[in-house]
C-alpha positions in Angstrom: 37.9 0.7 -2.8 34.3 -0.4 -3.4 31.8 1.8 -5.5 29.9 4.5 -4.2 26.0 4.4 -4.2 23.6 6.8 -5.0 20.2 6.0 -3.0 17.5 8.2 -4.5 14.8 7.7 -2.1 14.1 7.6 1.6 11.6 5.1 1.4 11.0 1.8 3.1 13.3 0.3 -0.5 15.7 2.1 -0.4 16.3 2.4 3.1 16.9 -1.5 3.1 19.0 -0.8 -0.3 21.4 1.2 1.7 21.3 -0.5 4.3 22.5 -3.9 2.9 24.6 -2.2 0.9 26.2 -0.7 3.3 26.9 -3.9 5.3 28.8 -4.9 2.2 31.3 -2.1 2.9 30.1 0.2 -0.3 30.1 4.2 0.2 26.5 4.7 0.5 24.6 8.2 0.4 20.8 8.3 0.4 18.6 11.3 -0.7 15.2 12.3 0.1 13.1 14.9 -1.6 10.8 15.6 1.6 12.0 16.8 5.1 11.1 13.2 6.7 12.0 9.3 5.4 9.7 6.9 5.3 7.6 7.4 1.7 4.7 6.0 1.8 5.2 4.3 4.9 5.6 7.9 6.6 4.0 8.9 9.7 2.9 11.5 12.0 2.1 11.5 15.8 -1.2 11.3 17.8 -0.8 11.4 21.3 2.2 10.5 21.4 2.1 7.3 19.2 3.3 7.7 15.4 0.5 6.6 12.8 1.1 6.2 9.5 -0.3 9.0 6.8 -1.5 6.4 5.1 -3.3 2.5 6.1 -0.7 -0.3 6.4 -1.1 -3.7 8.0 0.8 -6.7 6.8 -0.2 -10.4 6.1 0.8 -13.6 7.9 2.5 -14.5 4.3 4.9 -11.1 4.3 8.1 -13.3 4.7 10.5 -10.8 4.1 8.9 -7.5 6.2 8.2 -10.2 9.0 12.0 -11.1 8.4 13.4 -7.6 9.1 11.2 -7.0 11.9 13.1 -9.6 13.8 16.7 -8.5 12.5 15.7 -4.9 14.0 15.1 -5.9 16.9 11.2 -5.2 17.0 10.0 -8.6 16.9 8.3 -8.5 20.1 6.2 -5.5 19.1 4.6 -7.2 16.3 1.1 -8.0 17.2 -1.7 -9.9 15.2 -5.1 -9.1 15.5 -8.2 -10.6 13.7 -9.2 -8.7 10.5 -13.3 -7.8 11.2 -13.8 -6.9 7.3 -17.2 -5.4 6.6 -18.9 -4.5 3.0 -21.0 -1.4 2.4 -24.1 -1.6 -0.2 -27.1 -0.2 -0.9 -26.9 1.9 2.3 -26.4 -1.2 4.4 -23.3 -2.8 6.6 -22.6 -6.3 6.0 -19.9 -8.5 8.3 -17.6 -10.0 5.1 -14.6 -11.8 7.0 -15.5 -15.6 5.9 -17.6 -18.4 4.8 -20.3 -17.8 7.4 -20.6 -14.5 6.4 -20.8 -15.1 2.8 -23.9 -17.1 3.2 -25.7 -14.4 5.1 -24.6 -11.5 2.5 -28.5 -10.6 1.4 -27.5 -9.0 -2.1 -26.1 -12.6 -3.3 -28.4 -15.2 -3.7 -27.0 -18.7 -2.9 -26.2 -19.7 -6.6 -23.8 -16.1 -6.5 -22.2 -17.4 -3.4 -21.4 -20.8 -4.3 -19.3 -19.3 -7.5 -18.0 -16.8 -5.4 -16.7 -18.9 -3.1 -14.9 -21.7 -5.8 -13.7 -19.1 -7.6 -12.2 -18.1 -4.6 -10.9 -21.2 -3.5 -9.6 -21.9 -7.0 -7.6 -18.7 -7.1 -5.7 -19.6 -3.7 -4.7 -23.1 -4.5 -3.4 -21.8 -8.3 0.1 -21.1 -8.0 0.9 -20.9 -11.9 -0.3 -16.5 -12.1 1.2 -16.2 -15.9 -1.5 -17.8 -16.9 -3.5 -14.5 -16.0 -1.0 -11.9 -17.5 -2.8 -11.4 -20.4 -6.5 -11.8 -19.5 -8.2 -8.7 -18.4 -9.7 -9.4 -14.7 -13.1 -7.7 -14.9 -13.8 -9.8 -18.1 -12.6 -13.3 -15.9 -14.2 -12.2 -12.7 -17.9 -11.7 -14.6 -17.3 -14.9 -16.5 -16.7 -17.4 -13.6 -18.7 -15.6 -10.5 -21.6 -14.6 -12.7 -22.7 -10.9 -13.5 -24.5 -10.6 -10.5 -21.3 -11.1 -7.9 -19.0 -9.4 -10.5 -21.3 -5.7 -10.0 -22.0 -6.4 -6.3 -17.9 -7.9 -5.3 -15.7 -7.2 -7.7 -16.2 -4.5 -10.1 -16.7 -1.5 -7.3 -13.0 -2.9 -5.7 -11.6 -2.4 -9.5 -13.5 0.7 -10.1 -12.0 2.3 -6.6 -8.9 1.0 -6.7 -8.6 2.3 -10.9 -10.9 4.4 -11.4 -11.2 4.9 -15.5 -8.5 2.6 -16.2 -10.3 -0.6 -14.7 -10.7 -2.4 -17.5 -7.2 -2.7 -18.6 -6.3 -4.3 -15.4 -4.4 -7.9 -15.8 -6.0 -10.4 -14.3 -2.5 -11.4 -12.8 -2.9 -8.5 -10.4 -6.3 -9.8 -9.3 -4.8 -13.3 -9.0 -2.0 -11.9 -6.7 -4.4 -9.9 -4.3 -6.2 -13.0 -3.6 -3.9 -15.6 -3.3 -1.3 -13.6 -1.1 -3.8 -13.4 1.1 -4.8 -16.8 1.4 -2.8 -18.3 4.1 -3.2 -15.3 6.6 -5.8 -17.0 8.0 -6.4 -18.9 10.7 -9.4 -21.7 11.5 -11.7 -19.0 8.6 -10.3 -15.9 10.2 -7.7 -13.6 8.8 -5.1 -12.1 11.2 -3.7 -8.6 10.5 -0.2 -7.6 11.6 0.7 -3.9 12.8 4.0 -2.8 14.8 2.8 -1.8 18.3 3.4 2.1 18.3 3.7 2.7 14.5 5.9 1.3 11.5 7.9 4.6 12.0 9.9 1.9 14.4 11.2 0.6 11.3 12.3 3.8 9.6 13.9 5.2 12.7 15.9 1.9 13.3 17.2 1.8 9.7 18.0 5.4 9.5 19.9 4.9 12.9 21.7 1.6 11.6 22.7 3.4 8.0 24.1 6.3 10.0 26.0 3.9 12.6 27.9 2.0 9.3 28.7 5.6 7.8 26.1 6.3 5.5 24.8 9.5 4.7 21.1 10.7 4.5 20.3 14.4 2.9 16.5 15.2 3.2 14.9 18.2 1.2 17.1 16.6 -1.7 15.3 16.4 -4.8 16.8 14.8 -8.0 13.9 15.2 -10.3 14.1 11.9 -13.2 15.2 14.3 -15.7 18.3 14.7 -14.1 19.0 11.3 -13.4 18.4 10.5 -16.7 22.1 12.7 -17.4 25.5 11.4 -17.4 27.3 10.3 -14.2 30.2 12.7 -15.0 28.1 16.0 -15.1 27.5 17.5 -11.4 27.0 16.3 -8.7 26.5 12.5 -9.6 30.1 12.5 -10.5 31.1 11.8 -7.1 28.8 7.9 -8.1 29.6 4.7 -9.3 26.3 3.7 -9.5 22.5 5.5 -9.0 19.7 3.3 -7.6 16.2 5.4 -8.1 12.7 5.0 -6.7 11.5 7.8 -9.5 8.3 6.9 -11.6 8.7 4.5 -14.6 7.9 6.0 -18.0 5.6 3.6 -19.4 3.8 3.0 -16.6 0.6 4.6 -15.6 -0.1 6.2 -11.7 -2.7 7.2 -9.8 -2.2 9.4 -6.6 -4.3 9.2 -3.7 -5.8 10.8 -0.8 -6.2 9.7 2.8 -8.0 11.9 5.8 -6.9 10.9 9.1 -9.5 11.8 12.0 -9.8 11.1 15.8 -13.1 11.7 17.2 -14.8 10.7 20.9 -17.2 8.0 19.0 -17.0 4.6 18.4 -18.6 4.6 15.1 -18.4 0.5 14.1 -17.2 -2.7 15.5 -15.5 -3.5 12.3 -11.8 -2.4 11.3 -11.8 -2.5 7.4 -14.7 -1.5 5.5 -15.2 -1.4 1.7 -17.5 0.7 0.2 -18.6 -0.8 -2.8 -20.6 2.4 -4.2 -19.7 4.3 -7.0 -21.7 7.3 -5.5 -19.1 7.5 -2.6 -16.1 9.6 -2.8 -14.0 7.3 -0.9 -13.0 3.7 -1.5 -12.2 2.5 2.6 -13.3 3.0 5.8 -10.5 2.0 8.2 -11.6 2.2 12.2 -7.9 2.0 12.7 -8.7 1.6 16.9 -10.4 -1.8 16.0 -6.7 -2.9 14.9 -5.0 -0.9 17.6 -5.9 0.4 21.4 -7.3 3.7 21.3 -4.8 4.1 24.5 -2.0 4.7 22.4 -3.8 7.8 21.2 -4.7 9.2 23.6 -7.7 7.2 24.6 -9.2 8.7 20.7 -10.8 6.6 18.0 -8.7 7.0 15.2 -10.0 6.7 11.3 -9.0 6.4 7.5 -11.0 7.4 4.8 -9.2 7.0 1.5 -9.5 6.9 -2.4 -7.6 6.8 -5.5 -7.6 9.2 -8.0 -5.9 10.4 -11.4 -3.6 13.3 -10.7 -5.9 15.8 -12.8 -8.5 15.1 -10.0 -9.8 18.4 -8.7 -8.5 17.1 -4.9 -5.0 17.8 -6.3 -5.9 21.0 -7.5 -8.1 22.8 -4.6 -7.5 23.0 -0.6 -8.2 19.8 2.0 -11.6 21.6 3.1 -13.1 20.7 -0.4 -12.4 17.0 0.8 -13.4 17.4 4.3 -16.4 18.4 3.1 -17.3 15.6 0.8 -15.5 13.1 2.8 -17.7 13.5 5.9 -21.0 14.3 3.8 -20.5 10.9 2.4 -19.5 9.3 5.9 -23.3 10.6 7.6 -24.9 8.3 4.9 -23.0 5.2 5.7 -22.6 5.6 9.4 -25.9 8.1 10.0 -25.1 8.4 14.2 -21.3 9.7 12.6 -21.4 13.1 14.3 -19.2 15.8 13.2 -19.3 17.9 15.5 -17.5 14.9 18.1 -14.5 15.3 15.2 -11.5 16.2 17.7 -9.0 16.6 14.7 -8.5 16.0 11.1 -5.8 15.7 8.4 -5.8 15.2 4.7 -2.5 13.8 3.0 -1.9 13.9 -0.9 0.1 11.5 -2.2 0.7 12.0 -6.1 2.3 8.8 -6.8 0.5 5.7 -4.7 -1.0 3.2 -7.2 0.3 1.6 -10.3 -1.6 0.2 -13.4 -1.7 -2.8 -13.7 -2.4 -3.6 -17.0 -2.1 -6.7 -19.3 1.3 -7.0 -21.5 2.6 -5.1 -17.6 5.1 -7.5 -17.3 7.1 -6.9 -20.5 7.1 -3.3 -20.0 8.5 -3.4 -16.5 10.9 -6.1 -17.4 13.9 -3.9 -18.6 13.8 -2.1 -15.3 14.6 -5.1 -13.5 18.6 -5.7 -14.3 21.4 -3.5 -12.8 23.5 -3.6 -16.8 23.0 0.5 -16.4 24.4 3.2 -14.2 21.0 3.4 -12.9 18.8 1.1 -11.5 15.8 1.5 -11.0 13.5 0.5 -7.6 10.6 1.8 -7.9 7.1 0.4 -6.4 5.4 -0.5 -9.9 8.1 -3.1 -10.1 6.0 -4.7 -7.6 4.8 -7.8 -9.8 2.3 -9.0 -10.1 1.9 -9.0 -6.3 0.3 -5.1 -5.6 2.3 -3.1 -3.7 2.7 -2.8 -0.2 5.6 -3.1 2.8 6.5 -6.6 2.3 7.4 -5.9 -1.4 9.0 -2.9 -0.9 11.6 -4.8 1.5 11.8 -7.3 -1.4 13.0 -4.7 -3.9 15.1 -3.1 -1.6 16.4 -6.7 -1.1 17.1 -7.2 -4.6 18.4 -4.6 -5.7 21.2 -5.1 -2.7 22.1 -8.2 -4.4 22.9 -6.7 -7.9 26.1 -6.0 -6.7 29.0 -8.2 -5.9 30.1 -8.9 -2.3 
């Protein structure tokens, strides 16, 4: 009789986890602290039409997400639509999606864009990254685009995605969110993937498929990493062979984050992803999310993001969502100034207290130990994600891995 798996978290890893595994005939039972699956990835309903709680697209390079698509059956829901990427500075809009646009961004002068754009070039034909895991990005990224492009480009993106910690980052994470992205594009025009009607699709069909080959899933299960961290014999877990966990790694540093969610009557840009490179500005994105996807399937509303990252001792964690309501939409009337709250038809804030690994230098060799199965647990979690940042497609690749750690 083959082993029996504990899958401690329900999502998009270790869904795929126990689903593979259970397609190799193990005893599979998955766990999930919250009252839904899906993680990160999870979603709630607008007219109808799940959306996620958080922003997710995928890249034309996300081999494996792309891959399981197809074995679900959803293939023909998969639509690509181009990226319209716009930069916010010094209380101005600027289209950012390519090389034209380069050349017309106003706060570069022409020297600035020209090393902007090599560098850029340079970092999507490099393939060798370890040659970046030890040099600190904001330190690289000032010495070959120039001071100038560093402040205006690159250090508000490390600043919002970091906050305090920016510094420390590796350049290897840098490295990776550039280059992945590199062959998304099309003719100088990056294409954006999203599941027509939600990723829930995904969730739903794995859940369905675990159940169908006998596995079981418990929601409002929570195994806190203390107690995984005890014996296999004591408890519960003696019923398990083996315990694969998505809890936090010890030596690695998170930060949460927080996304509002709000439909509203007005079409407030022509542009889908906006970064708002100002310190001032209590959020990092502005996602039109209806620039991506129809505003039909919502109910004929426009549908936004606005989201940050933030330690966990961040007063957002500590106080109510009308504290970040507040600030959110106080900010948004300076970008967008015909934003009109009052045309707000609802909102929603979600807390997420794990969503963003450090990425520092020496990363590597203190992930590394997680990485083998030699344990009665093994570990899955997203900050093994390396150096690539995490996302779907890397989620799917863990939950892949992991799968193959044991014998067929």
């Amino acid at each position: 009789m083959k082993a029996k798996i504990l899958v401690v978290g329900g999502g998009i890893g270790g869904l795929v986890a126990a689903y593979r595994l259970l397609q190799k005939k193990y005893a599979v039972t998955l766990v999930e602290k919250n009252s839904e699956l899906g993680g990160l990835l999870g979603a709630f309903k607008i007219g109808g039409t799940y959306l996620e709680k958080s922003y997710h697209h995928i890249f034309k390079t996300d081999k494996y997400i792309i891959e399981l698509i197809k074995e679900l059956g959803l293939e023909k829901k998969l639509k690509w639509h181009e990226a319209k990427t716009a930069i916010y500075y010094k209380k101005k809009i600027y289209p950012f999606a390519g090389a034209i646009d380069l050349l017309k961004f106003e706060p570069l002068n022409l020297i600035d864009k020209l090393r902007l754009g090599f560098v850029k070039i340079y970092l999507e034909k490099e393939n060798n990254w370890k040659k970046f895991e030890n040099v600190l990005a904001y330190e690289w990224m000032k010495k070959w685009c120039g001071n100038n492009a560093y402040k205006v480009i690159w250090e508000p993106l490390l600043r919002g995605k970091f906050g305090k910690e920016y510094k420390k980052v590796s350049m290897a994470w840098m490295w990776a969110r550039i280059h992945t992205r590199a062959n998304s594009s099309e003719k100088g025009k990056e294409y954006l993937g999203y599941l027509d009607g939600g990723f829930q699709q995904i969730i739903d069909e794995l859940k369905r498929r675990i159940l169908k080959l006998g596995g079981k899933i418990e929601l409002n299960t929570n195994l806190p990493p203390r107690e995984l961290g005890t014996s296999l014999e004591e408890g519960r877990l003696k019923d398990f062979n083996r315990i694969i966990s998505s809890a936090p790694l010890e030596k690695v540093d998170y930060l949460g984050a927080v996304t509002m969610v709000f439909t509203s009557k007005q079409n407030l840009s022509r542009y889908y992803w906006h970064n708002i490179n100002d310190d001032k500005s209590p959020f990092l994105a502005l996602i039109q999310h209806t620039n991506l996807e129809d505003k039909k399937k919502y109910g004929n509303k426009h549908v936004y993001y606005l989201g940050t990252y933030l330690p966990h001792n961040h007063r957002y964690f500590k106080f109510g969502d009308k504290i970040v309501e507040k600030e959110f939409f106080s900010y948004l009337k300076k970008i967008l100034p015909n934003f009109n709250e009052e045309k707000v038809l609802k909102k929603w804030v979600f807390k997420f207290k794990y969503a963003q690994h450090v990425v520092d230098v020496g990363y590597r060799r203190r992930i590394e130990k997680y990485r083998h199965g030699k344990g009665k647990i093994i570990y899955m979690n997203f900050a093994q994600i390396y150096p690539e940042d995490r996302g779907i497609n890397y989620a799917v690749r863990e939950g892949e891995r992991v799968s193959k750690l044991f014998e067929n």
